[in-house]
N, C-alpha and C positions, 0 to 999 in steps of 0.2 A: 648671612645672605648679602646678597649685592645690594647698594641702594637702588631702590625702584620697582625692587622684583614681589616682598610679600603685600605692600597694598595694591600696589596696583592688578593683581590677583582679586582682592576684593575689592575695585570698584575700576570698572570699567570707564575711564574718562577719559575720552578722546582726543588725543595731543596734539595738535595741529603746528606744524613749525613755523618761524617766523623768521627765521634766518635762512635766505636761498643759500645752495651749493651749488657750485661749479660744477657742471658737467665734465662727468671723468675722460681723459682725452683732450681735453679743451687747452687749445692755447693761447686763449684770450686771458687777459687778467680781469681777477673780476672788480673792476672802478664804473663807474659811472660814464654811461655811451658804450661799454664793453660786453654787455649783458648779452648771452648767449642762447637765454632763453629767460620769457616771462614770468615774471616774480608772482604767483597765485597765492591769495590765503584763502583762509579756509569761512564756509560759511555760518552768521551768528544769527542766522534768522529762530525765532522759536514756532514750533510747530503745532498747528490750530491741534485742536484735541476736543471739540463742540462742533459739532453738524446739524442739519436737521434735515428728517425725513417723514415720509406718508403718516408714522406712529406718533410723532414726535423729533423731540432731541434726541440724536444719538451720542455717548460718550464713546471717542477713540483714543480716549489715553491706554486702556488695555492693552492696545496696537502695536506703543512706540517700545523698542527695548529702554525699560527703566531700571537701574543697576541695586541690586538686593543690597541690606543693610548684612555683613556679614556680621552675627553676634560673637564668636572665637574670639574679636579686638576685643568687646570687653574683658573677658575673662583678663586679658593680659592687664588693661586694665585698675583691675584689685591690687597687683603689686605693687608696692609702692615705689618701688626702686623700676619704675617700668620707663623712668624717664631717660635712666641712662642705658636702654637697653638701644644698644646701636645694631643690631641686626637686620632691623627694616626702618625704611624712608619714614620719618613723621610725614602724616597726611598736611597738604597745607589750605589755607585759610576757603577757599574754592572747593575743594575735594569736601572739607567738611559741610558747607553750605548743602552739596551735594548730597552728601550721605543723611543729613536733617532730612532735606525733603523729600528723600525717598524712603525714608524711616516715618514717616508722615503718610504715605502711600500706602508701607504694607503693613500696616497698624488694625486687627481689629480685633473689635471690645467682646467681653466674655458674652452681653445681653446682645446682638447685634438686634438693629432696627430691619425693617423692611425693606426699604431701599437699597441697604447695603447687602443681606442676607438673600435676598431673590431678585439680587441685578442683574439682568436682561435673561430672567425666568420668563417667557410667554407663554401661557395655555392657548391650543389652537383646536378649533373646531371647526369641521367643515358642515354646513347647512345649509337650507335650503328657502325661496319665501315664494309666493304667489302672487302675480301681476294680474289683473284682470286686463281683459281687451275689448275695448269698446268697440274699434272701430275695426274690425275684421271681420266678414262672415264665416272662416276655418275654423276659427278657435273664439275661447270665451275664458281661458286664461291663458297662461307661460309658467313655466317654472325657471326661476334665475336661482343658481348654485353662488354661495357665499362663502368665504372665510372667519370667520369670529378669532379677534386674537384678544386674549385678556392679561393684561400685564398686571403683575404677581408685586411687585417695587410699589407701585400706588396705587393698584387697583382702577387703571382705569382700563377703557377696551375699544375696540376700532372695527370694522366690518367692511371687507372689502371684497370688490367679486372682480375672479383673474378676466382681463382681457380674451377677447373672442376675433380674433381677425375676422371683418366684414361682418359682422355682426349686425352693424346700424343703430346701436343701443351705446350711450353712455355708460364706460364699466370703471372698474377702477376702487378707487375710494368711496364707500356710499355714507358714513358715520365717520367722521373723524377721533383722533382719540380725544377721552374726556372721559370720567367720572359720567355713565349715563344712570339716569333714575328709574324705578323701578314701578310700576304704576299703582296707583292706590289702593286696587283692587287686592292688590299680593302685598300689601303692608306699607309700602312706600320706601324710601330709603338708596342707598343705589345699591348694584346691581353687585357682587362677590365672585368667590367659584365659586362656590356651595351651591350657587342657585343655574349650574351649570350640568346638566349629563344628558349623554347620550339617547336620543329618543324622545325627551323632553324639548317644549315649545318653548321660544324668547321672543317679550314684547318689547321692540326696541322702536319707541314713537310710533305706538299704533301699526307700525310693521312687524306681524308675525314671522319668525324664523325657526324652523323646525330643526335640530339637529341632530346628523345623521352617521360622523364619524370623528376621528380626534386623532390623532399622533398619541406614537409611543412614549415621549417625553409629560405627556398629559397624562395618560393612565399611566406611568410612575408616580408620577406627585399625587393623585389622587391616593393610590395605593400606602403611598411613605405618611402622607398628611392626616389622614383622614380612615385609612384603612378600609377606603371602597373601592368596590371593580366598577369601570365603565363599562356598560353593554357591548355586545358584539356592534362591529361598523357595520352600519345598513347604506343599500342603494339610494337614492334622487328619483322621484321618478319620472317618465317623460312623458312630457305633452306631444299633442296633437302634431305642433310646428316642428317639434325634433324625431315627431317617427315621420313624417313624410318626407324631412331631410335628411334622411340616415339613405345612404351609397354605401356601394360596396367598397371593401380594398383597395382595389386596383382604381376604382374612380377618382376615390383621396388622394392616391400617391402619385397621381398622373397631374390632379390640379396641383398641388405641393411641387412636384415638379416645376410646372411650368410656372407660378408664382417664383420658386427658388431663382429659374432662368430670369423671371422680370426682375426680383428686387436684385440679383446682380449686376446685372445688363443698367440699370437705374445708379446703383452704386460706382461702378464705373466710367459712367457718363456724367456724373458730380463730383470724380477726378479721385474717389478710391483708389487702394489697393488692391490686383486680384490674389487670391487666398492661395496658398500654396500647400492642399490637403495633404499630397503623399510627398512633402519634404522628408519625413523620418524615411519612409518606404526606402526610396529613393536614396537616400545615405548610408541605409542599412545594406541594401542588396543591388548596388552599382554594379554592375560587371559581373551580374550573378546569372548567367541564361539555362535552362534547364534544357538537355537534348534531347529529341524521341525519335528513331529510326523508325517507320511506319509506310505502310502501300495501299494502295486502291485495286480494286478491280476493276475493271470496265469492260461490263457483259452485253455491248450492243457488239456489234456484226462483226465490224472491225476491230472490235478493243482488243484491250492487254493487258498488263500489269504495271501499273508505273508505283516507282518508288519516291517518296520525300524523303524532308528533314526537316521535322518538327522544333522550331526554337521557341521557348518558351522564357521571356526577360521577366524577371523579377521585379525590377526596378519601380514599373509603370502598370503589370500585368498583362501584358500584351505578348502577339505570338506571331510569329511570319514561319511560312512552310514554303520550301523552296522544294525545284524537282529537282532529281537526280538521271538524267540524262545516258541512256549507253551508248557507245559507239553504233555508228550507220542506224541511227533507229528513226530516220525520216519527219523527226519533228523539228518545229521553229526551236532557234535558243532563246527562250524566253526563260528563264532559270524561277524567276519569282511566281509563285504559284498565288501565295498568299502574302501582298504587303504588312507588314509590318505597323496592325494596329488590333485595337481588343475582337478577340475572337467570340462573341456572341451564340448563344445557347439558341435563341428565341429572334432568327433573323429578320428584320421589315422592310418593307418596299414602300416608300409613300408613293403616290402618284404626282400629286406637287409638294413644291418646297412648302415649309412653314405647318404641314401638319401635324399634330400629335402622335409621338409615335410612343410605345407601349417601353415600361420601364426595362431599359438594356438588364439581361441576364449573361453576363461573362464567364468566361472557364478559370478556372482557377487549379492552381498546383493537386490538390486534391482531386480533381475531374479526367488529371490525366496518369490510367491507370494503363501499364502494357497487360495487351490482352483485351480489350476494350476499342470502343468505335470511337472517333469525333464526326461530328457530323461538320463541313465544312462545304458550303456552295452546293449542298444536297446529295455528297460525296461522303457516304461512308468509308473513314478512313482508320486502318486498323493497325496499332500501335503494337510493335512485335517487341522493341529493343531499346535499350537508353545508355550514356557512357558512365562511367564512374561515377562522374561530379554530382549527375542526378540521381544516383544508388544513394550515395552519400550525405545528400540533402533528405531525401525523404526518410531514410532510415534516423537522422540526426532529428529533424523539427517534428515527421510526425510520425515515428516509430513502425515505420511501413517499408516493406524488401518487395522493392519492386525485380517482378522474373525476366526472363526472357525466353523466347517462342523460335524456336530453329524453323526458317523457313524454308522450303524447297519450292522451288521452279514448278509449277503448272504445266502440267504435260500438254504439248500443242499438236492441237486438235483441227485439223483443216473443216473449216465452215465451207458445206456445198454451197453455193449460190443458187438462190430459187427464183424459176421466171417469173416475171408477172403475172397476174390472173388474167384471163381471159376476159374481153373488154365487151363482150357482145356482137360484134362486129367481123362476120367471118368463120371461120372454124378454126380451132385452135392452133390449131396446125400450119396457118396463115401468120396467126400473131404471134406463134414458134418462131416462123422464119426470120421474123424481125430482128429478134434477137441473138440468134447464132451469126451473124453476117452483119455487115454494113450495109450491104445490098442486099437486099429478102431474093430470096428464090423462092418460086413456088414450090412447095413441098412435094416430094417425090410419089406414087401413085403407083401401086403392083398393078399391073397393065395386064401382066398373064391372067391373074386369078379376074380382074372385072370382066375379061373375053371368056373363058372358060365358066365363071358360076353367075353369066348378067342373065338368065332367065331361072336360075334356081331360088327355091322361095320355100321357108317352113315355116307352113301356115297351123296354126297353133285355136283352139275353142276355149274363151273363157269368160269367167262372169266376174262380176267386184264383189269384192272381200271386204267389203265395208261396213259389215252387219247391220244395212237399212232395210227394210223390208217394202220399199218401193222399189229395191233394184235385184231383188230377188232373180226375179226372170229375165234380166235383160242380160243377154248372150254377146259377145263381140268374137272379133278374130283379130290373131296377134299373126303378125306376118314379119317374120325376122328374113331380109335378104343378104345370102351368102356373100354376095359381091362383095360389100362396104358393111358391114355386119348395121346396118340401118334398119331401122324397128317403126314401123306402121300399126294404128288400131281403126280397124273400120267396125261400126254397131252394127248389128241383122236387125231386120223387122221383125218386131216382137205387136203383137195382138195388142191394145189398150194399156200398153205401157208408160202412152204420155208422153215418148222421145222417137225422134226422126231417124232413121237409118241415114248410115252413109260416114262421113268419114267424120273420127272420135279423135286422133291423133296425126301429124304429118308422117313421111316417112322422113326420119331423119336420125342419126347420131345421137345415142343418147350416153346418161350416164345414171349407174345404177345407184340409187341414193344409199344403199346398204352397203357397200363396198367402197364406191366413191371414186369407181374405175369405169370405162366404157363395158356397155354391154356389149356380150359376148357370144358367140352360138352355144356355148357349154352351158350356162344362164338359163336354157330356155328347156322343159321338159315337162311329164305332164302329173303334175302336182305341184308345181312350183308356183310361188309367190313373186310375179313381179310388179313392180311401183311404176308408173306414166302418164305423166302426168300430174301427179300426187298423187295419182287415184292406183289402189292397190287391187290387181289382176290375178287371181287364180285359173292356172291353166289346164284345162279339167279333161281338152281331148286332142289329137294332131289326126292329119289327114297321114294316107299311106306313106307320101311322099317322103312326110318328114322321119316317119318311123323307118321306112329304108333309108335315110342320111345318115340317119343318128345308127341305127343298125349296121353299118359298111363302114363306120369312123367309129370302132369302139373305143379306142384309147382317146377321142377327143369327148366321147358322150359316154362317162362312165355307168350311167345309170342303162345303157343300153342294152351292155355289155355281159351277156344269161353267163357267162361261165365265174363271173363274180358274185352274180345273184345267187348261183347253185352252192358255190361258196361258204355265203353266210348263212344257209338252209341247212347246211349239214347236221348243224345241234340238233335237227326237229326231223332227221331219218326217219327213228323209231315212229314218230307221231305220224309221218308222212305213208308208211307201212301199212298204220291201221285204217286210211281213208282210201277209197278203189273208185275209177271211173274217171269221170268229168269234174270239175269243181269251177264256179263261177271264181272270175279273178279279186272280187270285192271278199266272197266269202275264205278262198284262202289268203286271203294277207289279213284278215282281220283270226283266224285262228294261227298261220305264224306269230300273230301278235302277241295271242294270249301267252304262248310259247318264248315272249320275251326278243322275238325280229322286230324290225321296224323295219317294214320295206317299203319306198314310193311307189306311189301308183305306175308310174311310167316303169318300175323292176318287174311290178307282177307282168303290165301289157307285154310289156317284150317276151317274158316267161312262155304265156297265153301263145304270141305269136310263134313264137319256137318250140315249144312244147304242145300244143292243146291245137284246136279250133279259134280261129279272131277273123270278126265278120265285122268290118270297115265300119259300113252306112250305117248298119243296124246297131253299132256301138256293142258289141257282144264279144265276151273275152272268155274263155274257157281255157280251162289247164290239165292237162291228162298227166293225173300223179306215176302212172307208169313210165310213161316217155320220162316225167320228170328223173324218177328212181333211175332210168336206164342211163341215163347224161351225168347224174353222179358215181357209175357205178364207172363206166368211160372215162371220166376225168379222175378217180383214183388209178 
């Protein structure tokens, strides 16, 4: 072997040159005033190895690389002839000092002591003590949560309870370390592990400590030493002062917040550093953006379809959506939809600066699935497509094949335009004209028909249908005018009825609330149900007049119209056969009935009138089944 190469294998000893070199290159020479660069040696400080902390001393010689005594030299050694073995460097006078005093280091005895055999062995228990409280009226004690750490090296132990931010209490260190004594009551003597387990009380200066759980490294030793189990770890339990300040979650993590934002804001005003959390992020995935082709719909009156482009940076986790714009499609070029910062699940509005806002929830790589919404400015935005780069990402980090959604074009659909409603003010037809025109015109008026039907009138007998039985007998009259199809209700004097004759409704335009169209003269016949007012009107009888209008416009008054009536009579021939004479018009519609017709009142009267005997004033309707049979035998 080389000289230099087999010990210095076994002892690592630091070489520090003392002789500068010339920098390669240099065409200076190297003499005094010529130095090309500074001559450094090396440092001969020795380094502290004794501390001292909360427990005690600490020893950090463990810490420092101290170089092993390799035993293999011996062996060489025993030969005697091992002086002339020129294979490897002799160690020199320094190296062996060396190797003494770390052969001194890793030396231990077959009996070891305590000290050495359970150096920095600590048993730790966690427990609990009782404060009482004089001077509060809530409570009448506290419970303080402690530490017990008992060193295994001398036996001695320390009690400590962890700091509480804003607490208001002295916490910390309570018992420093020492040898503490055990009270006389319990034999005297100090305090061991043995007189240590779980569940079990500790008198430490008249302060009771109950404890309540221990570390894994403590139930080994007990188990190895001793061959006992410590009990399962038990809860602490709370007082008074800690259930009425227990918050929820989000209450914590909102003060934690805004504490975090103070002691930074505080840190950096005392001329810290600010922290650089997503350094790694940020070096890892630079110039890493994730794509998503994605559209909106937009279902008010005017909308459409617009399209984005979802970028999604890794770097920082942030995300900007930009539109995609067609030709002539009428909008601003404002390209940026969404700037380019964290896209937020859980968005907030304060009303002023400086209030607490609710802990930011972002999206992240996982949140963006195609096939799936973002919700964005209250804009569900639906994610159809994505390019390679982010097939390839998500397939690679989190074993996910993200699809793709063929989309097609929205069939377009011309939106009518609907006027406005009617404002009260006029007739609709007034408030029409506004709208079709710049200048209204008054609405156009059939001039023939108001000349030709302005004294025709079908006056209609009816009563309310409101099944109260104070309005049983009160009678009205429905009077619908041809001209303007405009609908009037005047009441008759009715005997001890408790209401006034005379006019019940105007005459005016109305609209039928069942339909939701103008009433009509087709609307009006005598079994019908009409609404005005609110008030709902059965119309039970018509004067002559009306029964000839509606009889001479059969195609406009179907119910008039006997050759339709005979029609749906046909199924009930045979029935009709066996009945001979006269028949009141109440009694054959209610035996059609049984026979499975449903005929109106106003089918039978006309019947009555065409067929039978019908006597006006007297309200009397008769049906002559003969004439009836002869008008169906006529119309086959």
């Amino acid at each position: 072997e080389k000289p230099g190469t087999s010990c210095d294998r076994h002892m690592a000893v630091p070489l520090v040159p003392l002789v500068p070199s010339t920098p390669r290159g240099s065409q200076l020479p190297f003499l005094p005033g010529y130095a090309a660069q500074e001559v450094k040696f090396g440092t001969s400080r020795k380094p502290q190895t004794l501390s001292f902390g909360p427990g005690g001393c600490i020893d950090s010689y463990h810490k420092l690389k101290v170089p092993r005594l390799n035993l293999a030299i011996t062996e060489r050694l025993k030969d005697p002839f091992h002086r002339y073995d020129m294979s490897y460097r002799s160690p020199t006078h320094e190296e062996r000092d060396f190797i003494k005093q770390s052969a001194r280091n890793t030396f231990r005895p077959l009996n070891e002591p305590a000290w050495l055999k359970h150096d920095r062995h600590v048993l730790k228990f966690d427990a609990y003590t009782q404060d009482r409280m004089f001077e509060s009226t809530k409570e009448t004690f506290r419970i303080r949560c402690c530490v017990i750490y008992f060193y295994l090296e001398d036996g001695t132990m320390m009690v400590s309870e962890p700091k509480v931010e804003n607490s208001g209490m002295a916490q910390g260190t309570v018992v420093k370390r020492h040898r503490i004594p055990k009270p006389k009551c319990l034999g005297g003597g100090t305090y061991s592990y043995e007189d240590f387990r779980v569940g079990s009380t500790v008198s430490i200066y008249a302060q009771i400590y109950k404890l309540v759980a221990c570390d894994e490294f403590t139930r080994k030793f007990y188990w190895d030493a001793m061959g006992a189990v410590q009990p399962d770890d038990q809860e602490a339990p709370i007082d008074s002062f800690q259930a009425n300040m227990q918050v929820d979650e989000e209450a914590i993590a909102e003060r934690s917040a805004t504490l975090s934002e103070s002691k930074e804001y505080h840190h950096l005003a005392a001329g810290g550093n600010r922290k650089n959390q997503k350094l790694e992020q940020y070096l890892e995935n630079d110039r890493k953006v994730l794509r998503f082709h994605c559209f909106w719909d937009d279902m008010t009156k005017y909308g459409t379809r617009m399209y984005y482009t979802l970028h999604y940076y890794l770097a920082d986790d942030t995300a900007e959506i930009l539109e995609n714009m067609s030709r002539n499609s009428g909008r601003d070029p404002y390209p940026t939809f969404w700037r380019r910062s964290p896209l937020r699940k859980n968005p907030n509005i304060t009303a002023t600066p400086g209030m607490m806002e609710p802990e930011p929830v972002i999206y992240k790589p996982e949140d963006l699935v195609v096939g799936e919404y973002v919700n964005v400015l209250g804009r569900n935005i639906f994610l159809y497509d994505c390019d390679v780069f982010t097939r390839d990402f998500y397939k690679q980090y989190m074993d996910f094949e993200q699809g793709s959604i063929k989309i097609e074009q929205p069939r377009l659909v011309h939106t009518k335009i609907r006027y406005p409603p009617h404002i009260g003010f006029g007739s609709e037809e007034d408030s029409l004209a506004s709208c079709l025109r710049l200048a209204p015109r008054p609405p156009q008026r059939d001039m023939k028909r108001l000349i030709a039907d302005a004294d025709k009138v079908m006056r209609f007998e009816a009563k309310l249908a409101n099944n109260i039985p104070q309005d049983e007998k009160r009678r009205f009259i429905v009077a619908v005018f041809m001209a303007d199809d405009s609908v009037g209700v005047w009441e008759l004097k009715s005997r001890n009825s408790g209401h006034d004759e005379g006019k019940f409704a105007n005459k005016a335009r109305r609209k039928n609330p069942a339909t939701g169209s103008w009433f009509c003269q087709a609307d009006f016949f005598v079994g019908a149900i009409v609404e005005v007012n609110a008030s709902p009107f059965q119309l039970i009888w018509a004067d002559d007049a009306a029964f000839l209008r509606m009889e001479s416009h059969p195609a406009q008054f179907r119910y008039a119209d006997t050759s339709l009536v005979i029609q749906k009579l046909r199924p009930a021939r045979e029935l009709l056969e066996k009945v001979e004479g006269l028949m009141d018009w109440r009694s054959f519609q209610s035996l059609v009935q049984d026979h499975g017709i449903q005929l109106v009142d106003h089918e039978t009267i006309s019947l009555a009138r065409a067929h039978g005997r019908y006597q006006g004033p007297a309200r009397k309707a008769q049906i002559d089944l003969g004439k009836l049979l002869l008008a169906m035998d006529d119309q086959t």
